[in-house]
Biopython code that builds the backbone (N, CA, C, O; Angstrom):
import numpy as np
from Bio.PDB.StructureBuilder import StructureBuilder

atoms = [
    (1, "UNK", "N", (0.850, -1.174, 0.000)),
    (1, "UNK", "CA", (0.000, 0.000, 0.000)),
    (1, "UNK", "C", (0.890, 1.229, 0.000)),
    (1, "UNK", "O", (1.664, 1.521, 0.911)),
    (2, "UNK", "N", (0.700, 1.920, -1.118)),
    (2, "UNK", "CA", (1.023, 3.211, -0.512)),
    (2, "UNK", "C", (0.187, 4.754, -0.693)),
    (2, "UNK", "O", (-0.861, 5.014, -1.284)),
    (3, "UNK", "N", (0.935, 5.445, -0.082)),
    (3, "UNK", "CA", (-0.023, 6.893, 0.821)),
    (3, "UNK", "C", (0.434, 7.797, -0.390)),
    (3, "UNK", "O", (1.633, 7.858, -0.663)),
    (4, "UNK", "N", (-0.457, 8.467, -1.086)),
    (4, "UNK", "CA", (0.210, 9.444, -2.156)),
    (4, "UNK", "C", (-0.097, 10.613, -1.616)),
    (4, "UNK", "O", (-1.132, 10.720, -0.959)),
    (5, "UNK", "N", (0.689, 11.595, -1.791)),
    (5, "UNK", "CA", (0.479, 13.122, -1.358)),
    (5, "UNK", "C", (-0.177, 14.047, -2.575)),
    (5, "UNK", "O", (0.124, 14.071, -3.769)),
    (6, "UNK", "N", (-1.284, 14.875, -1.767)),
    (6, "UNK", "CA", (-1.930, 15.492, -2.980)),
    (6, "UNK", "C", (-0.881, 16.560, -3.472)),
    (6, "UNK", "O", (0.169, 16.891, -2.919)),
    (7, "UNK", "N", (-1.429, 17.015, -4.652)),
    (7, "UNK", "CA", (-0.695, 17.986, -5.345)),
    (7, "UNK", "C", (-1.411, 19.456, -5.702)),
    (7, "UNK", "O", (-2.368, 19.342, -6.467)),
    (8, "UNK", "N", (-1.186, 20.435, -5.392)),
    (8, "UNK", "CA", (-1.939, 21.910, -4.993)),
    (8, "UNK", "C", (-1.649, 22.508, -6.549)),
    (8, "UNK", "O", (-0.653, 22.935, -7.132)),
    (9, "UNK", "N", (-3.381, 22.257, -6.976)),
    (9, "UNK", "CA", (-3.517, 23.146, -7.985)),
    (9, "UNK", "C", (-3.100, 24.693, -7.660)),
    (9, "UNK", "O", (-3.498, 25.233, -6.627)),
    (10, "UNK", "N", (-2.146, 25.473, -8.750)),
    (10, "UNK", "CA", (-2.984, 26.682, -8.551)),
    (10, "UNK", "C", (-2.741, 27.712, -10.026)),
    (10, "UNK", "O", (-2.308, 27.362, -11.124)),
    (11, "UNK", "N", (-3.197, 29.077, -9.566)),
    (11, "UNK", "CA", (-3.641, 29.356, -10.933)),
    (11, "UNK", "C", (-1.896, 29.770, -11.752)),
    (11, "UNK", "O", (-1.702, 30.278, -12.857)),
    (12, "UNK", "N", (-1.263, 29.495, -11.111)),
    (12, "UNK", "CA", (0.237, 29.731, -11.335)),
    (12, "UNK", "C", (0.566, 28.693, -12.647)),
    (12, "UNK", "O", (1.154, 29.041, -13.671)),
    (13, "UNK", "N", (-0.063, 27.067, -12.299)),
    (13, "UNK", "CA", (0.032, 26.541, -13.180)),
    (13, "UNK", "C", (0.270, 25.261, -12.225)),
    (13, "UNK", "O", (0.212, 25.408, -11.004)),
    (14, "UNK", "N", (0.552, 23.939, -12.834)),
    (14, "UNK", "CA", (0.785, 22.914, -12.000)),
    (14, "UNK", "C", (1.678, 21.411, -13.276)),
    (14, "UNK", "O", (1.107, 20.762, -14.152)),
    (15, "UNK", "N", (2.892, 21.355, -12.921)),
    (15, "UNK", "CA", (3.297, 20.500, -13.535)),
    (15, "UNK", "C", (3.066, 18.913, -13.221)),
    (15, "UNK", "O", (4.141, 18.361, -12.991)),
    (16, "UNK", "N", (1.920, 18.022, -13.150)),
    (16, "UNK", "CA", (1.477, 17.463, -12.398)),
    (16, "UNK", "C", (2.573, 15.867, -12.604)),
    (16, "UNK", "O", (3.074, 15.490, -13.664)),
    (17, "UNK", "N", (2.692, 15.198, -11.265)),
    (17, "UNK", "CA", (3.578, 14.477, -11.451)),
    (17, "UNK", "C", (2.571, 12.917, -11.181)),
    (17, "UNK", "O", (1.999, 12.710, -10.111)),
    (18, "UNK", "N", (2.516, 11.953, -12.356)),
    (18, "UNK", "CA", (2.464, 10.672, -11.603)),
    (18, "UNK", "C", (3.190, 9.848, -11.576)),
    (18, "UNK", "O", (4.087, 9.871, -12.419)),
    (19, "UNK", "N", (3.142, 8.810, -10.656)),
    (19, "UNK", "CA", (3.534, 7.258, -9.666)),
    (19, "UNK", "C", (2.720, 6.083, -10.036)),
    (19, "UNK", "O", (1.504, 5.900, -10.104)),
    (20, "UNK", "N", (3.709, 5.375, -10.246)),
    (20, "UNK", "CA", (3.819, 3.906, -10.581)),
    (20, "UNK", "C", (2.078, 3.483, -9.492)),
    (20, "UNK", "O", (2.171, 4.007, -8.382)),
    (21, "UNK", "N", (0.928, 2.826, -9.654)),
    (21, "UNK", "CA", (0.364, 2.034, -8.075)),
    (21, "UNK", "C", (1.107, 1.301, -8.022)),
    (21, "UNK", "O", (2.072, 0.949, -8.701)),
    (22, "UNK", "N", (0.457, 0.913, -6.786)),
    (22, "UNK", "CA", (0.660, -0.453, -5.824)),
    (22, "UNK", "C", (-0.299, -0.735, -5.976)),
    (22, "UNK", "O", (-1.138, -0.002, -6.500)),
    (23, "UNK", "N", (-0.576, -2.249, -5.449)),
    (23, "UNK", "CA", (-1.509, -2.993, -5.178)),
    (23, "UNK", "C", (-2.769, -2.481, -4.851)),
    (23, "UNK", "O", (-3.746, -2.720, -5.562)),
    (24, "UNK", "N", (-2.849, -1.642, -3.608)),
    (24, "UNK", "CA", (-3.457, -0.357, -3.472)),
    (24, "UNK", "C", (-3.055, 0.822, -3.057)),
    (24, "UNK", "O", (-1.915, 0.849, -2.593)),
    (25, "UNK", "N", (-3.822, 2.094, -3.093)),
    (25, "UNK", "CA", (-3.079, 3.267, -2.966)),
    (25, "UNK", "C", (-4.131, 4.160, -2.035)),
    (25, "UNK", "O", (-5.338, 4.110, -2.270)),
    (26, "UNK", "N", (-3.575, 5.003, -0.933)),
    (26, "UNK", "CA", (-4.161, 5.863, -0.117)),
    (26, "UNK", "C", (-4.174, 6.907, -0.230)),
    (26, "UNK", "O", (-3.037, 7.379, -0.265)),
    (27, "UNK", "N", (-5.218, 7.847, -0.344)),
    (27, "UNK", "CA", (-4.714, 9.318, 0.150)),
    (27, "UNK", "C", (-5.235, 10.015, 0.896)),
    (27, "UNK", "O", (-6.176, 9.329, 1.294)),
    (28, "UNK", "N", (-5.294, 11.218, 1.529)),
    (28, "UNK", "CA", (-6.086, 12.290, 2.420)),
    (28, "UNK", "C", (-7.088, 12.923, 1.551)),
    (28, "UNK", "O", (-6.981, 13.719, 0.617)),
    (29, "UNK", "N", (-8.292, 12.236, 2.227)),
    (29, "UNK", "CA", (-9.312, 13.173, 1.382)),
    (29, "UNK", "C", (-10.356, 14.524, 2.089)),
    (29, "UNK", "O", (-10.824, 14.663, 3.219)),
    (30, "UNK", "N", (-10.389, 14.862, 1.597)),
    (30, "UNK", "CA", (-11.175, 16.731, 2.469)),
    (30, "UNK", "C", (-12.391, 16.737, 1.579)),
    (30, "UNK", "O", (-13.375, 17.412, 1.879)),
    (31, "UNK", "N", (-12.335, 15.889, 0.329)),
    (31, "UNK", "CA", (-13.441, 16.353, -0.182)),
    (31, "UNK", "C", (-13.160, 17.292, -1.574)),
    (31, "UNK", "O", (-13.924, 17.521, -2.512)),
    (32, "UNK", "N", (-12.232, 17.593, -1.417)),
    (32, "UNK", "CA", (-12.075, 18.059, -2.664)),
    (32, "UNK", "C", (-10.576, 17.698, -3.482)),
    (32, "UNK", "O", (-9.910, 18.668, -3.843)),
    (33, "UNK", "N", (-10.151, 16.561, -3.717)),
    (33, "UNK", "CA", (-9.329, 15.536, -4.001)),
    (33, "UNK", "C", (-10.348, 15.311, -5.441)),
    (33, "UNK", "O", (-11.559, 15.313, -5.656)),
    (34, "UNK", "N", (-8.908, 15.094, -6.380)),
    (34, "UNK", "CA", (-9.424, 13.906, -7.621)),
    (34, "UNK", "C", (-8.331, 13.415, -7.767)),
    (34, "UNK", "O", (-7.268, 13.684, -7.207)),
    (35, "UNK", "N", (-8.668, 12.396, -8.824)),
    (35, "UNK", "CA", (-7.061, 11.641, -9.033)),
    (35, "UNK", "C", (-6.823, 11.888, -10.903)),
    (35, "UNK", "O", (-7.435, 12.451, -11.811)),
    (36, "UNK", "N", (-5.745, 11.205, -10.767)),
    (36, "UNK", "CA", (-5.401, 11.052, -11.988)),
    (36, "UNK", "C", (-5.179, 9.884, -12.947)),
    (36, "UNK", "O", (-4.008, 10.189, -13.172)),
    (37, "UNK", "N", (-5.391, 8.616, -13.814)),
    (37, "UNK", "CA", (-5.295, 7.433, -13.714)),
    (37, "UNK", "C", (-4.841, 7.437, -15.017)),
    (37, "UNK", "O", (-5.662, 7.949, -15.778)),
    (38, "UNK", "N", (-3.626, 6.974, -15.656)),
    (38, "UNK", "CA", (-3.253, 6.767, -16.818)),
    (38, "UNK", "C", (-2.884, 5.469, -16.692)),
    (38, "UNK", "O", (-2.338, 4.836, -15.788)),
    (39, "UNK", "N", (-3.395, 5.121, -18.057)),
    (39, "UNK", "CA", (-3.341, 3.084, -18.332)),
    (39, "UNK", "C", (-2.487, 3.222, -19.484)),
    (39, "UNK", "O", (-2.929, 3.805, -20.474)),
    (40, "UNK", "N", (-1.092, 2.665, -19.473)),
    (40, "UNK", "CA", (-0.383, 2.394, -20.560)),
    (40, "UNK", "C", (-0.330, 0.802, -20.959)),
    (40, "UNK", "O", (0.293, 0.401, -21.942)),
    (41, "UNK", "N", (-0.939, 0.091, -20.221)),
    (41, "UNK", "CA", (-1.096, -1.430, -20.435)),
    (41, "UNK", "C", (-1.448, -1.676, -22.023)),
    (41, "UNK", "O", (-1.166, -0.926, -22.957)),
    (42, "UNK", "N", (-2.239, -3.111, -22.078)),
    (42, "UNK", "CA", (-2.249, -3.017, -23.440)),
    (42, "UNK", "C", (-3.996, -3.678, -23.103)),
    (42, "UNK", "O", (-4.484, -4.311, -24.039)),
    (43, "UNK", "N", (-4.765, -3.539, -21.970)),
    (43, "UNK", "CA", (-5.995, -3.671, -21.903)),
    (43, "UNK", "C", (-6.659, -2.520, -20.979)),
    (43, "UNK", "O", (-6.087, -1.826, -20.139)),
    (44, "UNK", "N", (-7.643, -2.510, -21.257)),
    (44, "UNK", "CA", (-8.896, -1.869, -20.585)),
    (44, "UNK", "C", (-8.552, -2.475, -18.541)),
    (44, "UNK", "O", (-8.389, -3.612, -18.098)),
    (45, "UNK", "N", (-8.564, -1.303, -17.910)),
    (45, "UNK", "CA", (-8.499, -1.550, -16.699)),
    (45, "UNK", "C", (-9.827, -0.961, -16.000)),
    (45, "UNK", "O", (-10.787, -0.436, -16.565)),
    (46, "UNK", "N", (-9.575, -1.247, -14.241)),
    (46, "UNK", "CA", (-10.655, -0.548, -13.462)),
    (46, "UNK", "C", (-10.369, -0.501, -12.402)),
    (46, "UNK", "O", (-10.154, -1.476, -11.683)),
    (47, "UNK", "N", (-10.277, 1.259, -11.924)),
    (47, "UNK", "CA", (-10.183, 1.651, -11.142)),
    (47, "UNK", "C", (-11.089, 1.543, -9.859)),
    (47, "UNK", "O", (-12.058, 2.297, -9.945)),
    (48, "UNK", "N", (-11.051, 0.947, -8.907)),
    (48, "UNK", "CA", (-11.771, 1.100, -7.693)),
    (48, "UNK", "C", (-12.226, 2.032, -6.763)),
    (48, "UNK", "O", (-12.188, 1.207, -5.851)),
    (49, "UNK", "N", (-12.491, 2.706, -6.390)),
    (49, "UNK", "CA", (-12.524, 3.912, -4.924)),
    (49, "UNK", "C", (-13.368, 3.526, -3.650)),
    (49, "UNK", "O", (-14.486, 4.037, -3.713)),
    (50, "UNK", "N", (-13.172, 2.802, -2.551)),
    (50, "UNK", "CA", (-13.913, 1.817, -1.902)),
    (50, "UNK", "C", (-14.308, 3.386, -1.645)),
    (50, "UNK", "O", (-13.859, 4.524, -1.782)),
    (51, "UNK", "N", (-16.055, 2.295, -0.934)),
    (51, "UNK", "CA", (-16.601, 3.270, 0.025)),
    (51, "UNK", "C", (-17.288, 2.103, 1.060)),
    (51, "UNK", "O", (-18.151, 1.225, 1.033)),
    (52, "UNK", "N", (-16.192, 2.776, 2.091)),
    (52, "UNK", "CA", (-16.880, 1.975, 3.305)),
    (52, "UNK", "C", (-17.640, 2.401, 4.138)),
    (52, "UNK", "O", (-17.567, 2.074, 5.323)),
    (53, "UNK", "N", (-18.707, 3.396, 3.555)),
    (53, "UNK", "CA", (-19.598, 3.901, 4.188)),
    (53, "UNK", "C", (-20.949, 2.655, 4.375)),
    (53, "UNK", "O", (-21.030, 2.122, 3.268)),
    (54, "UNK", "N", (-21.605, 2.255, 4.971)),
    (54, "UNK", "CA", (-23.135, 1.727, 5.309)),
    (54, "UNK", "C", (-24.239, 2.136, 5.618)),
    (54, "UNK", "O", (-24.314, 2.714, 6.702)),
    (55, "UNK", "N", (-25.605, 1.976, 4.712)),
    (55, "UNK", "CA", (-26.788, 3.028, 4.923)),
    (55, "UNK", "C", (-27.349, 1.891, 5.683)),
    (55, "UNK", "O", (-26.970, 0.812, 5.227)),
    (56, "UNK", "N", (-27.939, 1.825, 6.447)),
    (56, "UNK", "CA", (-28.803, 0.850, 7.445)),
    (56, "UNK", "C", (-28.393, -0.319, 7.390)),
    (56, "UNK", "O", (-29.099, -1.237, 6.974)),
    (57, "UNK", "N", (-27.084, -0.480, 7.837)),
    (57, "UNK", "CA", (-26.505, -1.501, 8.028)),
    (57, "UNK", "C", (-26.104, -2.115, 6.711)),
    (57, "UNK", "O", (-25.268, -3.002, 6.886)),
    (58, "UNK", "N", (-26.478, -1.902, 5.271)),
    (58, "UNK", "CA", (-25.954, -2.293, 4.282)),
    (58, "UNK", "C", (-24.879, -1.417, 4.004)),
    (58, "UNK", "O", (-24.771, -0.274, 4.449)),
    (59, "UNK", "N", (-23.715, -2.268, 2.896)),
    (59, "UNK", "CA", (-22.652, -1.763, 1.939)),
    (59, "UNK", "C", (-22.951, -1.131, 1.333)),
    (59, "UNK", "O", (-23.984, -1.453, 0.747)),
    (60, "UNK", "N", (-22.223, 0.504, 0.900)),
    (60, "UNK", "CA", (-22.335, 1.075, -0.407)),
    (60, "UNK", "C", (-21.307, 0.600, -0.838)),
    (60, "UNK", "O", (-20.236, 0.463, -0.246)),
    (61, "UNK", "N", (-21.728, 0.174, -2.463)),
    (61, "UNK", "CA", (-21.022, -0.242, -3.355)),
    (61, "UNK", "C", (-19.795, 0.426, -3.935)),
    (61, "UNK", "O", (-19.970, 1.568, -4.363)),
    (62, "UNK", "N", (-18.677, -0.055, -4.015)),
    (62, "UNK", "CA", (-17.833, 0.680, -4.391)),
    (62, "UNK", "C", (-17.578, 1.553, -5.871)),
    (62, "UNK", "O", (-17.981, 0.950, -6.866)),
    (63, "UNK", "N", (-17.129, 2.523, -6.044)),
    (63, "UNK", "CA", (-17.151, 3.038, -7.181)),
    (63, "UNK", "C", (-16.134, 2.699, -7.942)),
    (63, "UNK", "O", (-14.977, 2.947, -7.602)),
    (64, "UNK", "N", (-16.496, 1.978, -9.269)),
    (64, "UNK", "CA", (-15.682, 1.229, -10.379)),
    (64, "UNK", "C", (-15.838, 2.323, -11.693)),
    (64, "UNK", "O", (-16.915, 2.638, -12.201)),
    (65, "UNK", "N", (-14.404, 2.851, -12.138)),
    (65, "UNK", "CA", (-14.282, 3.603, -13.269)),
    (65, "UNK", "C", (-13.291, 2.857, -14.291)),
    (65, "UNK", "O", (-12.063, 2.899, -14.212)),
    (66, "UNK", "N", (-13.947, 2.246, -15.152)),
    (66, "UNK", "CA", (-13.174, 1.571, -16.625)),
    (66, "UNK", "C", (-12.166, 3.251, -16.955)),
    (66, "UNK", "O", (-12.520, 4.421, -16.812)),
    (67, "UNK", "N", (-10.646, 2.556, -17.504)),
    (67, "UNK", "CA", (-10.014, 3.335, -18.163)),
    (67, "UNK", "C", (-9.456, 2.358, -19.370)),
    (67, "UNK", "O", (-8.748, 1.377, -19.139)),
    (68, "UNK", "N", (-9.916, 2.804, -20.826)),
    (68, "UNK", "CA", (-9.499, 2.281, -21.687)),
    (68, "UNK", "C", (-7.472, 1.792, -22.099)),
    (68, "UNK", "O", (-6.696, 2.741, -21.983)),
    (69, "UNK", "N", (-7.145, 1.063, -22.323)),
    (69, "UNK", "CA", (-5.965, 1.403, -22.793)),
    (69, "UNK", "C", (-5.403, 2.381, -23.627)),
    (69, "UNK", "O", (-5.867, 2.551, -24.755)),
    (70, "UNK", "N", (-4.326, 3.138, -23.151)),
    (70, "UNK", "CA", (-3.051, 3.882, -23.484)),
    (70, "UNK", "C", (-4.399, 5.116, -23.262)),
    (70, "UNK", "O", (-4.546, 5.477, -24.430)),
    (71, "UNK", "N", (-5.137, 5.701, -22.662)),
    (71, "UNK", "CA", (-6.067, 6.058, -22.130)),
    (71, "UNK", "C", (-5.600, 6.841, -20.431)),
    (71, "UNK", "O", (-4.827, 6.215, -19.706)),
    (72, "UNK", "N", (-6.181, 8.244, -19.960)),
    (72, "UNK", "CA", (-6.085, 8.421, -18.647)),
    (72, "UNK", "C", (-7.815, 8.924, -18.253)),
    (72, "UNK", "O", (-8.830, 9.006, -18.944)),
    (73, "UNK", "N", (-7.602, 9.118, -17.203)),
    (73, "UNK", "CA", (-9.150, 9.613, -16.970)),
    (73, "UNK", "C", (-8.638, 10.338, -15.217)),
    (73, "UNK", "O", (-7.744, 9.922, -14.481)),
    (74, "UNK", "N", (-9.672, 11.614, -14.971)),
    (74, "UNK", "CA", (-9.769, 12.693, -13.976)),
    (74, "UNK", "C", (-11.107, 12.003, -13.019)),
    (74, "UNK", "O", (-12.215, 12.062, -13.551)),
    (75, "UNK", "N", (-11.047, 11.623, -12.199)),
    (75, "UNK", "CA", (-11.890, 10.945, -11.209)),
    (75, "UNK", "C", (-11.931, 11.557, -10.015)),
    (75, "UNK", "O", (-10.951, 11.567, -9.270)),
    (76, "UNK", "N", (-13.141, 12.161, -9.699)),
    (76, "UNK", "CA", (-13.463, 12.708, -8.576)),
    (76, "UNK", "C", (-14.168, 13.853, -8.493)),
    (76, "UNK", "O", (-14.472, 14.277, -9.608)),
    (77, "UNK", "N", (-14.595, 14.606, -7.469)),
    (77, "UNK", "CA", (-13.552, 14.700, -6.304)),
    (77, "UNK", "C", (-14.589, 13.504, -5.536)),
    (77, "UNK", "O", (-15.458, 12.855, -6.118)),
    (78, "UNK", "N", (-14.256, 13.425, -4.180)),
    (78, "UNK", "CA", (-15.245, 12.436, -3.556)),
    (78, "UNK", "C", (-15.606, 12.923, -2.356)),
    (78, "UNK", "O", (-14.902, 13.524, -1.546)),
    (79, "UNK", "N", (-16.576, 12.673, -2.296)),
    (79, "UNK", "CA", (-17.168, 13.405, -0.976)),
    (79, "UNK", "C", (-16.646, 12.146, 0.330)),
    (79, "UNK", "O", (-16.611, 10.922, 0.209)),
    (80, "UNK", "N", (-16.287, 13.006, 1.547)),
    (80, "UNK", "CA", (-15.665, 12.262, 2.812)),
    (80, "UNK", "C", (-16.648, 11.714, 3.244)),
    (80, "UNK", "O", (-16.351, 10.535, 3.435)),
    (81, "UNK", "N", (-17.767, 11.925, 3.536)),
    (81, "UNK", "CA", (-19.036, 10.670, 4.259)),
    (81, "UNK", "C", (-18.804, 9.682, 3.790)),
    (81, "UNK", "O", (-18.469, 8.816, 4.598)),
    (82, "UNK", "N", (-18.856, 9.187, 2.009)),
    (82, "UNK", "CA", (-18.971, 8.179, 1.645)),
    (82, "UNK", "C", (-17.775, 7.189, 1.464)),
    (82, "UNK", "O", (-17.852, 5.960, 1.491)),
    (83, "UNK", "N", (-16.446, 8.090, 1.238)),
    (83, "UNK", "CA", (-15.871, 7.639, 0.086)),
    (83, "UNK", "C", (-14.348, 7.273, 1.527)),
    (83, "UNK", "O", (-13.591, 6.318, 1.352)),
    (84, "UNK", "N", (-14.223, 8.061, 2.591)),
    (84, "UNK", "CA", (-13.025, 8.177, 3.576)),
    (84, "UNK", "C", (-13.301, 7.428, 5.010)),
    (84, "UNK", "O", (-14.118, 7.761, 5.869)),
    (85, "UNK", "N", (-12.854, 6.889, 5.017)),
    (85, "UNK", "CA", (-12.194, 6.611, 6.537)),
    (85, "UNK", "C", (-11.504, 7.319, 7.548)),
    (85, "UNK", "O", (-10.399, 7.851, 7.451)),
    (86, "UNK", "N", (-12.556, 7.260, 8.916)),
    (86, "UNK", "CA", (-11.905, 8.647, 9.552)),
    (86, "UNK", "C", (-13.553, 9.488, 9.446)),
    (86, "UNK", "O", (-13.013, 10.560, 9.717)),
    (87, "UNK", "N", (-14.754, 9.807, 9.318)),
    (87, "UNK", "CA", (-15.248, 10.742, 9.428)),
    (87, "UNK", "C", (-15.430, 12.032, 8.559)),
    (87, "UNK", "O", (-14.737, 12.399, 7.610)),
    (88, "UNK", "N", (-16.602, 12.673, 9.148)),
    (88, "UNK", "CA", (-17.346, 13.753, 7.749)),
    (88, "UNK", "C", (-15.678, 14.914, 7.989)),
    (88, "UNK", "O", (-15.372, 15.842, 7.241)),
    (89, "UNK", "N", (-15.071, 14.558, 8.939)),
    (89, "UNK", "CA", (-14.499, 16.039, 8.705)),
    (89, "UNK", "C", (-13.138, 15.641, 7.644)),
    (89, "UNK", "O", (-12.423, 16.643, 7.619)),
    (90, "UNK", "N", (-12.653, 14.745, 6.935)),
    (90, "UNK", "CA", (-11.538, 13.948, 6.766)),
    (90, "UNK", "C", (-10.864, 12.391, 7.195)),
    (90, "UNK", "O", (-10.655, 11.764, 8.234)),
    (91, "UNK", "N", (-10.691, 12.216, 5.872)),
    (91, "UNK", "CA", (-10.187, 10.951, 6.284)),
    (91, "UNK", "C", (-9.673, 10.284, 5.134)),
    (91, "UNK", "O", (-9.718, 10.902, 4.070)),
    (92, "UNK", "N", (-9.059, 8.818, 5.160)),
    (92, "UNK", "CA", (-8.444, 8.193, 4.112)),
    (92, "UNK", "C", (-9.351, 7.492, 3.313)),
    (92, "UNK", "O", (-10.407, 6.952, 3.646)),
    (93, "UNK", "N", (-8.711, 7.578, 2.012)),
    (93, "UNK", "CA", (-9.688, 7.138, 0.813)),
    (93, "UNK", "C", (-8.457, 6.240, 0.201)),
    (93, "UNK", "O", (-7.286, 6.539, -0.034)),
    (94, "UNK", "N", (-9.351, 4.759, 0.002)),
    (94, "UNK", "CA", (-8.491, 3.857, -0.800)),
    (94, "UNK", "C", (-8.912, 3.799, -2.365)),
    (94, "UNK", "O", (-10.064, 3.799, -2.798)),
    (95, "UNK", "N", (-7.634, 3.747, -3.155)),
    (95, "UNK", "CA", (-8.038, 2.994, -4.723)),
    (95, "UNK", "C", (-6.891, 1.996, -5.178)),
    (95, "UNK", "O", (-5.669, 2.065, -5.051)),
    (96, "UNK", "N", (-7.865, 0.876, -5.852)),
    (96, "UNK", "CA", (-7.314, 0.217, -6.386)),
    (96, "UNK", "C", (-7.332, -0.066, -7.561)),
    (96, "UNK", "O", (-8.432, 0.301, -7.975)),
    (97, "UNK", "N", (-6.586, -0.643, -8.608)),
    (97, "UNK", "CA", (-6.463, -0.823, -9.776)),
    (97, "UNK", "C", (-6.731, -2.239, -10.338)),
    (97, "UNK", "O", (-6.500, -3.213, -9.622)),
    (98, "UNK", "N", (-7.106, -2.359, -11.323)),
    (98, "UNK", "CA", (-6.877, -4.146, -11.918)),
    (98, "UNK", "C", (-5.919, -4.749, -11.919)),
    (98, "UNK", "O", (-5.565, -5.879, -11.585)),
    (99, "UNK", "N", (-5.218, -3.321, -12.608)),
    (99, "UNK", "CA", (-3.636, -3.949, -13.171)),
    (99, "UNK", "C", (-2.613, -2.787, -12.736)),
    (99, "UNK", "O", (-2.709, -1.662, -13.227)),
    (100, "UNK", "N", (-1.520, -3.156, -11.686)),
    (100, "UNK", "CA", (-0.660, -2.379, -11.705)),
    (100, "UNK", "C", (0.423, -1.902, -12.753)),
    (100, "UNK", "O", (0.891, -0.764, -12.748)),
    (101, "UNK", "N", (0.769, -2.882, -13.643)),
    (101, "UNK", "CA", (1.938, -2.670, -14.537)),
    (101, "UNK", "C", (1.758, -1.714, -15.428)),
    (101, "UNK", "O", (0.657, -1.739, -15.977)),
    (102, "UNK", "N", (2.572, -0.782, -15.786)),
    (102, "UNK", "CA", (2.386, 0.904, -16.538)),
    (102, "UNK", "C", (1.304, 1.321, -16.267)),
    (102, "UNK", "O", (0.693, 1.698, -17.267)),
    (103, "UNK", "N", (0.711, 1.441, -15.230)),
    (103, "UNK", "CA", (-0.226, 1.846, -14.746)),
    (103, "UNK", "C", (0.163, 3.319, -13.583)),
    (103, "UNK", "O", (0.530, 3.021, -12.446)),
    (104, "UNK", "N", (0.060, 4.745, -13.938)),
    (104, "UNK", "CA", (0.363, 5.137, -13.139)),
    (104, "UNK", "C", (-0.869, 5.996, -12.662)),
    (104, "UNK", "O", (-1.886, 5.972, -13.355)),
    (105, "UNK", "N", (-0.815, 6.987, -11.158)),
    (105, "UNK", "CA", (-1.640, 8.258, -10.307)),
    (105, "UNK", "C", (-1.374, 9.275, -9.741)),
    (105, "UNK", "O", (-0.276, 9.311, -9.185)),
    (106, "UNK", "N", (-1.769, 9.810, -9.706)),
    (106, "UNK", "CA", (-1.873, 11.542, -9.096)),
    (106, "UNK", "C", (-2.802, 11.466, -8.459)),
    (106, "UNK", "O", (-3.601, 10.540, -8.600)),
    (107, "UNK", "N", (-2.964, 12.493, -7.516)),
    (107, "UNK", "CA", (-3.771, 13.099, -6.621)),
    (107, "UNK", "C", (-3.693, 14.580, -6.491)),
    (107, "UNK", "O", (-2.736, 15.155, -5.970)),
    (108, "UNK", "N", (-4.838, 15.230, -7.032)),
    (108, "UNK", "CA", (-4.759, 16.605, -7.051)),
    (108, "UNK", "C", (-6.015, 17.467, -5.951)),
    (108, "UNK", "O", (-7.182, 17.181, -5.681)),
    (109, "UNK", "N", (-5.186, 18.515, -5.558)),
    (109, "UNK", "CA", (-6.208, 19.164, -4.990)),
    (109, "UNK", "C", (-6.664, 20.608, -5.140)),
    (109, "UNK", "O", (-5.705, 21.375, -5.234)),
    (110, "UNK", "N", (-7.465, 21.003, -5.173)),
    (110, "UNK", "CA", (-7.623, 22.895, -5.527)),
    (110, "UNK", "C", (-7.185, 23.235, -4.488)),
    (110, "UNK", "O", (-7.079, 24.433, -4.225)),
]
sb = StructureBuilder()
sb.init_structure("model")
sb.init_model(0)
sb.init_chain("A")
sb.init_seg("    ")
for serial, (resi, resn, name, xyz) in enumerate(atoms, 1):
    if name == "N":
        sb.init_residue(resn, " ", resi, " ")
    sb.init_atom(name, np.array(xyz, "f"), 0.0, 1.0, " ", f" {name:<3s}", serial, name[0])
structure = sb.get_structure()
């Protein structure tokens, strides 16, 4: 697992950097977090974003975003009730991938 650090949009400009996943990947979410997901593989992947939130004792389902090959996609932002661990005020948000290999992420924040 690892913890990615967001990256601070601003109107200056932002050279945005991504990282290899892992297996799975963490970050600090406030709520106004997205990520970044580029698939250089040579298939169609899917991104995960658990939500271990529960409405009357049931699971919300986790949110699954297909990224085509040689393909990236902007996912988010996610709201902290549903999507973090830790509570409405902040907390950690997991994602996982299908496929790690040339698979890289970002985490951006305004």
């Amino acid at each position: 697992m690892a913890s990615l650090t967001a990256q601070q949009i601003a109107s200056s400009g932002l050279s945005p950097v991504l990282s290899a996943v892992a297996a799975s990947d963490t970050f600090a979410n406030t709520g106004r977090e997205f990520i970044e997901v580029a698939n250089g593989s040579g298939g169609s992947i899917n991104v995960t974003i658990a939500t271990p939130k529960t409405v009357d004792g049931l699971d919300v389902d986790d949110r699954i975003v297909a990224v085509p090959a040689g393909e990236s996609r902007l996912i988010g932002p996610f709201p902290v009730g549903t999507y973090s661990t830790g509570g409405v005020s902040g907390g950690i948000a997991t994602v996982t991938c299908s496929v790690t290999t040339t698979v890289t992420i970002g985490v951006f924040t305004l």
